[in-house]
N, C-alpha and C positions, 0 to 999 in steps of 0.2 A: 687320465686321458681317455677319449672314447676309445673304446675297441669295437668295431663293426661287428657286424654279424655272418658268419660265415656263412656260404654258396646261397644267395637267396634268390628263387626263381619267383617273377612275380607276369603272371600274364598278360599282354599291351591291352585285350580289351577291357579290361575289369582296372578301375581307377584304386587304390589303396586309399582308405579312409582314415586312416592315422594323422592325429592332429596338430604334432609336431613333425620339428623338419629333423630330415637325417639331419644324425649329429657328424660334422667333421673333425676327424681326427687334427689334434694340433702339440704341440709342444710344450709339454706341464710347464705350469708355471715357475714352479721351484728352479726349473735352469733357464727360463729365460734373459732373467736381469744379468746373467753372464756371456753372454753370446747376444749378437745381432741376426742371428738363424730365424729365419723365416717360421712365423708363429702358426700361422693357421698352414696346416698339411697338404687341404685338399681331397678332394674326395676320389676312392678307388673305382673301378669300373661298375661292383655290385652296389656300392652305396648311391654311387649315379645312378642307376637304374633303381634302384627303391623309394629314389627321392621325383623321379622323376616319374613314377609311376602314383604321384599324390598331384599331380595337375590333373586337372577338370574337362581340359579342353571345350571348355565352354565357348558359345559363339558370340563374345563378344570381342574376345582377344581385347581386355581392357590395360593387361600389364603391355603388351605392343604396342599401344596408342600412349604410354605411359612414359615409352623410354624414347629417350631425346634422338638416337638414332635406329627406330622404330623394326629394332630386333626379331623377326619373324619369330616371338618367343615360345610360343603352343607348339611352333613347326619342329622346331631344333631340339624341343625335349620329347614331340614323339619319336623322333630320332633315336634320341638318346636310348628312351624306352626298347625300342627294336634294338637296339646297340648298332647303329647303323652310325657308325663314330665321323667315319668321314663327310657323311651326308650333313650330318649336326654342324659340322665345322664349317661345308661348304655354305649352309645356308646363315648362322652367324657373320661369316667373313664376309657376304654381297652387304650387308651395312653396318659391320664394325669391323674396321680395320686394324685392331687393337685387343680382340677381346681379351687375352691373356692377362691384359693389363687391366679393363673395367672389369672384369673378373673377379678384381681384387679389392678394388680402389672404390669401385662406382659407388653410389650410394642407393644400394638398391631398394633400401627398405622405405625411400619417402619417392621412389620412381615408380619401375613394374612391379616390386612388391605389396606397395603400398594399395595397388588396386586389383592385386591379385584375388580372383573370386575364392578361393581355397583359405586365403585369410581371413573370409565372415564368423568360421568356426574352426580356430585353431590357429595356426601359425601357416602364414602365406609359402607357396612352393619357395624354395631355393633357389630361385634365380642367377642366381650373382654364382652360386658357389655350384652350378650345374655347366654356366658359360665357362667356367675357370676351367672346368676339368676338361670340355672339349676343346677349348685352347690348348692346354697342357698335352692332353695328350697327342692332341695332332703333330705337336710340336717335340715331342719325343719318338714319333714315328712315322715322321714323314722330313723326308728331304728336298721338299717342293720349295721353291721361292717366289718372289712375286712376280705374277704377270707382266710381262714388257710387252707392250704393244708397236707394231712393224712403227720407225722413226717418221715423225711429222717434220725433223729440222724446225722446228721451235724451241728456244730459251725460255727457260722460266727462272724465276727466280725467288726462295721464298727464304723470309727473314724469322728467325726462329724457330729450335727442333723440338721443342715440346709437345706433344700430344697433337692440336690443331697444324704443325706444320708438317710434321713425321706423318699423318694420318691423307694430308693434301699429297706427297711425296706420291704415298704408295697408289694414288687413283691414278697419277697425273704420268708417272710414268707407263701405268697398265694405258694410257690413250696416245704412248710412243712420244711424248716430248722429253724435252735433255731438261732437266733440273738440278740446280743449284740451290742449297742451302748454307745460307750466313747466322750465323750464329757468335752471339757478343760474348761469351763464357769460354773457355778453354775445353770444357766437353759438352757432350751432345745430351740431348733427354730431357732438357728443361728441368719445369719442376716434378717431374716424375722421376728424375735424376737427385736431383740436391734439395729438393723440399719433400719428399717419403724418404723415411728410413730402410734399411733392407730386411729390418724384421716384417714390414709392413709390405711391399712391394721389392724383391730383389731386382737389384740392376741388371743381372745378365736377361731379363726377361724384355725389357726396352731396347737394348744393347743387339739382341737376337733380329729385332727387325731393322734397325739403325744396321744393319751387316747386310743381311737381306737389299734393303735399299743402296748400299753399296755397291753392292755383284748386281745390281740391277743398274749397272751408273750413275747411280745418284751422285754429287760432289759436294760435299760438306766441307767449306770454311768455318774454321771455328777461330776463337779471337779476334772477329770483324764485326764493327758495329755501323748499323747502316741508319744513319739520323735521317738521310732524304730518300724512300723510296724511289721517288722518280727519276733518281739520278741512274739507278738501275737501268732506268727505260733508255734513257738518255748513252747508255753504254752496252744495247744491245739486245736488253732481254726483251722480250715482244708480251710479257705479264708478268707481277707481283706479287705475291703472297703475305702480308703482312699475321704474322702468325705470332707475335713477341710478348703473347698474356697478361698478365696482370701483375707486377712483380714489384712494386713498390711500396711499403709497407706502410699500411695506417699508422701512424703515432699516437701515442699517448702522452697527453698534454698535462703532467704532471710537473708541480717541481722533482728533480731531480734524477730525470735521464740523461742527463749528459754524464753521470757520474763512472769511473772504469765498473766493468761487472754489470752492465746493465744492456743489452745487444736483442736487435730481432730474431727472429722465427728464421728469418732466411740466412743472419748471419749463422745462427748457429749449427740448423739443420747442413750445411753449406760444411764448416767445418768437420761435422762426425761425417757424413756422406761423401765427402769428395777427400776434403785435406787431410780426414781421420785425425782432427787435434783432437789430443787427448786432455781432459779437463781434470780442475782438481776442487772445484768446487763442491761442497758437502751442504749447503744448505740452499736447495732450486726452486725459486718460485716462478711462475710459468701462468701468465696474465691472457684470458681467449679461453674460449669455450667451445671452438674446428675443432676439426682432425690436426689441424698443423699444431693447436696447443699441446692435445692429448700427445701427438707424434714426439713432441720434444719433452713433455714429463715421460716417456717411455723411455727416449734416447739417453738422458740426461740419469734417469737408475741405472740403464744399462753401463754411462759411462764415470761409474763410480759414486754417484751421489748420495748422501745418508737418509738424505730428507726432502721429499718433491711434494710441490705444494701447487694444486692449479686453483687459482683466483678466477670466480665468474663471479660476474656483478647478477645475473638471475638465478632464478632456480637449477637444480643440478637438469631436472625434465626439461624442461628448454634449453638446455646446451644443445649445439648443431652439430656437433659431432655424432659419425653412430655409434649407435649401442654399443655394437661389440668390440670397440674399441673402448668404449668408457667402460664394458665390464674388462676387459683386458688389463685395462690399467689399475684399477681397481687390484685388480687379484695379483697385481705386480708391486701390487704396496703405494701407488699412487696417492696422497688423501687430495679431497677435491673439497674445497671451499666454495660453498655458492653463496649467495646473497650478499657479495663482497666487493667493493670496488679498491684501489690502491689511491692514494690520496697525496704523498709524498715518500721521493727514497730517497733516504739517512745514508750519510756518511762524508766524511771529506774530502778524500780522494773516491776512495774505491767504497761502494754499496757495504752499507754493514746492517742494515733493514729497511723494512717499509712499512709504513705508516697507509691501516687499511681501517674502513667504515661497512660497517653491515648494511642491508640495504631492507626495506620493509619489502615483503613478498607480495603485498597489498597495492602496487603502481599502477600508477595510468600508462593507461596503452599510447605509448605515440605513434608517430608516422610509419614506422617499420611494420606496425599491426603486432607488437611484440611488445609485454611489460615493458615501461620504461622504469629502473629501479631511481628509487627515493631513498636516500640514506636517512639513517636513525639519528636523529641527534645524539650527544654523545656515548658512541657506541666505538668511537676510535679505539685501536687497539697498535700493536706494534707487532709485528714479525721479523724475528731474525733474518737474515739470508748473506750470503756473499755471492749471488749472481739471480737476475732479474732476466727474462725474457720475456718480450711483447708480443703477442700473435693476434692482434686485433686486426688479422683481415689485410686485403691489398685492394690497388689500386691501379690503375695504368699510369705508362708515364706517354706522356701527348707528343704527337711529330709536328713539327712546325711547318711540315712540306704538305700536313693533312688535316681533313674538318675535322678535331676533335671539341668534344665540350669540355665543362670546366674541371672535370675528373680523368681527361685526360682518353677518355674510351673515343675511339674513331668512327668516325661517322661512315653509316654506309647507307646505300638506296636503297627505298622500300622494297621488304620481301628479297631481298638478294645479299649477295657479300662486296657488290662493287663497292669501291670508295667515288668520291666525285673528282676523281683523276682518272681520267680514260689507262686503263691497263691494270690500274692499280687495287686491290682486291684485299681484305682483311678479314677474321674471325677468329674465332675463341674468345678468351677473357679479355684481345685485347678488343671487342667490341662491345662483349656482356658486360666484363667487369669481370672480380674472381669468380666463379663458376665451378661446373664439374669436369671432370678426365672426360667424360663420354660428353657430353653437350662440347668438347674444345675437340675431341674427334669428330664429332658427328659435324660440326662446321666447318671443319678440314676439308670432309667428304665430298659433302656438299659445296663447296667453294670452287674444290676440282673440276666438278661439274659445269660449273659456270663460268669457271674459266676456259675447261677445253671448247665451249661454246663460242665464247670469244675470239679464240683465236683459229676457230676453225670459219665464223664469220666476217672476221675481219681483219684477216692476213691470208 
């Protein structure tokens, strides 16, 4: 495990030239497959300032033009550098409502780190794991809660608390309207709730603004599902928030998924994260190359099993999960299968293998701009297993009261979040499609916006 480096003074104007990133303290491996404890630690106050003392502050600010809700990110780590904690927080919080949570989750290494100038020679600033800590610690030392803004007597009403609605919540209340959240699940948090593990993203950390928004009068129905937005309007609210992501799972069009032992990404993450079923399955193969696959061979060692097996049909480097998650797994005893597609799963009743084909590395690129693999002629093989999970990705499911297209994502007007129903308003995955935690906040944000404009124009 790392161990930081004791009392380190490092000067704000003199940049540190070191060309890796602080290492963050985390959780040796050896005890994580027993425990759901939160893996990576977090970095302490001198590690923050060591790591944040390796930005550049160059004048392009290419990693803020980078990230989906345009993070003043040179600003909040000269902050940091000063140790000016609260300042850092203040200026994260004006465009991420959340950050405690994209702290963790974001994908920052293909967002602002990607174009971080400090990454031409060496490994790009810590972005992701510098926002964590001024989350973290704001949030351990302060008992501040959300801005309520003097009441306008306006209804709102939004469908959906995952990320894009919980993040509409916290503007929409700062601009003094009464809001309502509906929500089709028994608890609150979306998929930052029941599709992350709590090794990955702990719950209390969603839960802490989901409370916040509370004491702030937010009103969350949960176990209500709203098929016709409009009907909303129609019963009082004077706007909509359609916030309801991407949650319906791509299939896999093999024989033999209807078979017992063979279940998605969302049933199962769903069971270890909410219902905590305990599984007895010893041989997991786990089909996707996300986060949400990696999430579930991680869940799946954790909850007893002997042998986890993630199936990608490309290369392991082209998997879309990140890194430190595929080395995570990795050093959890994960093996990862690439160049591998599934082709049929055996058994009568219940899964007792799968019938997989190697794929040549040599494919034509199709329309995704990404290898398309070509399987080997006979290069079939068989793997054991007694439980199958699919994580090939989601989808929207379509309102019949709204434009959606044939994938179910709802139509909204150019350059905005309106839908083509006067009041009625959508964003996150369920407009993009699945996406990320911060691109489903940052249209949260944004959508608040345009709708407290609405309703201050046209009411």
């Amino acid at each position: 495990m790392y161990k930081p480096d004791t009392k380190l003074f490092i000067p704000v104007e003199h940049p540190s030239m070191k060309a890796e990133k602080t290492g963050m303290p985390e959780l040796p491996f050896e005890a994580r497959i027993s425990t759901f404890k939160e893996v990576a630690l977090g970095y302490g106050e001198e590690e923050a300032v060591e790591e944040a003392a390796r930005c550049l502050k160059c004048p392009g600010h290419y990693c803020q033009q980078s990230c989906p809700a345009h993070v003043p990110i040179p600003e909040f780590i000269a902050a940091v550098r000063g140790r000016e904690w609260e300042e850092a927080y203040r200026l994260i919080s004006e465009a991420n409502n959340l950050p405690a949570v994209t702290g963790r989750v974001c994908a920052q290494e293909c967002q602002c780190e990607l174009n971080c100038t400090r990454g031409i020679k060496g490994e790009p600033t810590a972005i992701g794991r510098l926002e964590r800590f001024v989350a973290d610690r704001h949030s351990a030392h302060s008992n501040a809660g959300l801005t309520v803004g003097e009441p306008t007597g306006k209804q709102v009403a939004v469908i959906g608390s995952g990320p894009a609605g919980l993040s509409c919540c916290c503007d929409l209340v700062s601009y003094g309207h009464s809001v309502t959240v509906f929500e089709s699940r028994p608890f609150l948090g979306g998929v930052s709730v029941y599709g992350i593990p709590e090794f990955v993203l702990p719950g209390a950390v969603m839960q802490k603004t989901i409370q916040q928004l509370r004491q702030a009068g937010v009103v969350f129905v949960t176990e209500h599902t709203v098929d016709h937005p409009v009907h909303l309007l129609e019963e009082g609210y004077e706007a909509v928030f359609v916030a309801t992501g991407a949650g319906k799972p791509v299939p896999l069009r093999v024989p033999g998924t209807d078979l017992e032992g063979v279940c998605t990404a969302n049933d199962y993450l769903t069971s270890v994260n909410v219902a905590h079923t305990l599984s007895e399955a010893k041989r997991v193969a786990v089909i996707g190359g996300g986060n949400t696959a990696i999430d579930v061979c991680r869940a799946a060692k954790r909850m007893g099993a002997e042998q986890v097996t993630l199936i990608y049909r490309r290369e392991e480097c082209q998997m879309p999960a990140r890194r430190e998650e595929v080395l995570h797994a990795k050093e959890e005893g994960i093996a990862i299968m690439p160049l591998t597609s599934p082709v049929r799963m055996n058994g009568t009743k219940r899964v007792e293998s799968m019938t997989c084909v190697r794929n040549s590395a040599n494919s034509t690129v199709g329309c995704g701009h990404r290898p398309e693999p070509a399987a080997i002629p006979g290069s079939e093989f068989e793997l054991p297993v007694d439980l199958v999970v699919l994580a090939l990705g989601y989808t929207a499911d379509a309102f019949a009261s709204l434009d959606c297209d044939e994938k179910g994502i709802v139509q909204v007007r150019k350059n905005g979040f309106a839908t083509f129903k006067d009041g009625v308003f959508a964003g996150g995955d369920a407009v993009t499609g699945a996406a990320t935690v911060v691109a489903a906040m940052a249209a949260g944000k944004k959508a608040a916006s345009e709708m407290d404009c609405f309703l201050n124009s046209c009411h």
